[in-house]
C-alpha positions in Angstrom: -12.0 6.1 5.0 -10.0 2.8 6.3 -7.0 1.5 5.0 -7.0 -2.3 5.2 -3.8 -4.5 4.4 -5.2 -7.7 2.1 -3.5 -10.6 0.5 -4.6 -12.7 -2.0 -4.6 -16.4 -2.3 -1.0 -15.9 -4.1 0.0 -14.2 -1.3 0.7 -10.8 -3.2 0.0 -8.0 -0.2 -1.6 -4.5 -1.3 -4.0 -2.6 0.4 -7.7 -1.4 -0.4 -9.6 1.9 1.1 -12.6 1.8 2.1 -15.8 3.4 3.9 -16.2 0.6 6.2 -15.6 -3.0 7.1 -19.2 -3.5 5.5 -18.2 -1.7 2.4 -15.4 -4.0 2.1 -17.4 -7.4 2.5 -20.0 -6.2 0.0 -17.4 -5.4 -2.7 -15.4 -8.6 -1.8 -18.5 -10.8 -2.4 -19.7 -8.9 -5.4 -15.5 -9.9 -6.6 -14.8 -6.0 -7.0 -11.9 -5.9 -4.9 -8.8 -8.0 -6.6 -4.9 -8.4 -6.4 -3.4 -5.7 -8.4 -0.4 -8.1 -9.1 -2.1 -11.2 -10.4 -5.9 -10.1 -10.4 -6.8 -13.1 -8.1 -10.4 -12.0 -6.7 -10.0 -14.3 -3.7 -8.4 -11.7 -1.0 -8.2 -11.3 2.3 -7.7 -8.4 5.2 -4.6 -9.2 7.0 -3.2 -7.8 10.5 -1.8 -4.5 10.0 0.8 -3.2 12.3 -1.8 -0.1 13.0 -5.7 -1.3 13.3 -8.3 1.2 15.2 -11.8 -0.3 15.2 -14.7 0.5 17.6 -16.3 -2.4 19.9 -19.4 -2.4 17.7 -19.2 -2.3 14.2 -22.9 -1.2 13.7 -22.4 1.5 16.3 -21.0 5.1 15.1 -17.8 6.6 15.9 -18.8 8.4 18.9 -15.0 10.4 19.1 -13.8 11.6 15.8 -10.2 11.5 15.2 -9.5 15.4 14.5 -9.3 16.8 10.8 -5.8 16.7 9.1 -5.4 19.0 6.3 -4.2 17.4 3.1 -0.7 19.2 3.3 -0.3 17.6 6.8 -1.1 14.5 5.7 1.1 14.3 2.7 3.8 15.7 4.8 3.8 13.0 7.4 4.1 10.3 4.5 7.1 12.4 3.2 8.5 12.4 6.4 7.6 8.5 6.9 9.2 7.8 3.5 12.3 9.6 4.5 12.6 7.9 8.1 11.7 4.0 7.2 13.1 3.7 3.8 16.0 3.6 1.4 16.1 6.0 -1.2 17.8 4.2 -4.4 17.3 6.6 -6.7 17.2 5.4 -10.3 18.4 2.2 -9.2 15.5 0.8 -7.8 14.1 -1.8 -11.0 17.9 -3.1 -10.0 17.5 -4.0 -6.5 14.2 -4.5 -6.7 14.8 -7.6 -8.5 17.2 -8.9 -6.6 15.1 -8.7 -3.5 13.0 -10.2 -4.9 15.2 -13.2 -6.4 16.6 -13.0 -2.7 19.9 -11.8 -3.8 19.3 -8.9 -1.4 18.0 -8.9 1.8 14.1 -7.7 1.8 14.0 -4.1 2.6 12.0 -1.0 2.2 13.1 0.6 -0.5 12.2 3.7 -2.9 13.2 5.6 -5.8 12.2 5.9 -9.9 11.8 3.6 -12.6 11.6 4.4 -16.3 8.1 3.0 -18.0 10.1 0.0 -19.3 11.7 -0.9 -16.0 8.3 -0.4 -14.6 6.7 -2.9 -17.5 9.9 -5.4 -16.4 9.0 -5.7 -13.1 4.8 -5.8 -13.4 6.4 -9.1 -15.9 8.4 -10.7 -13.2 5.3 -10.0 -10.4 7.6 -7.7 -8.1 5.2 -5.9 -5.9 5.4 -2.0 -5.8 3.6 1.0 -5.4 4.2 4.2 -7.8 3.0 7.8 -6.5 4.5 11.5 -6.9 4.4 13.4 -3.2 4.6 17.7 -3.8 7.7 19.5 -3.3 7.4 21.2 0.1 8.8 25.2 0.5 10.6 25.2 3.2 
């Protein structure tokens, strides 16, 4: 599975997974892949600040990466999360806005929204992401 950064025409950034770079073209021109924020069908991959692709496309991975478990893997985003952003906690719909307005200075920023805050900010197009990580023992 690849991760791939797009933008749409808007420029609204999300991101899209899939198989390959192929699978991606093929679902582009069939207009399957579209901006969550404004549903424009007209997107684009744009430079990531992590990209890992072999010389050939057509070629198979001949080296592959080793197996993370799913635990690991949701740990490291936890830990990511924790390191690179701000946690807000339920003032995020607040300061999300005024990022967005430019009252605040753009950051990365998390924490939880009630469904009506969530509805507010779909309304004024401010671009976030909403997922639950598990609560780690120890």
């Amino acid at each position: 599975m690849i991760i791939y950064d797009l933008k749409c025409k808007y420029g609204h950034k999300f991101e899209g997974w899939f198989k390959d770079i192929e699978t991606f073209e093929l679902q582009k021109s069939q207009r399957l892949v579209s901006c969550p924020v404004c549903r424009d069908a007209d997107v684009d991959i744009v430079v990531s600040s992590i990209a890992v692709m072999s010389r050939d496309r057509k070629e198979p991975d001949r080296i592959r990466a080793k197996e993370i478990s799913p635990e690991r893997t949701l740990r490291l985003v936890q830990e990511y999360l924790e390191k690179n952003f701000e946690d807000l906690g339920d003032k995020f719909a607040d300061v999300a806005l005024k990022i967005h307005y430019g009252e605040e200075d753009r950051r990365n920023i998390k924490g939880t929204t009630t469904e009506q805050e969530e509805e507010m900010l779909k309304e004024e197009g401010v671009p976030f992401i909403k997922f639950s990580l598990p609560k780690f023992d120890g």
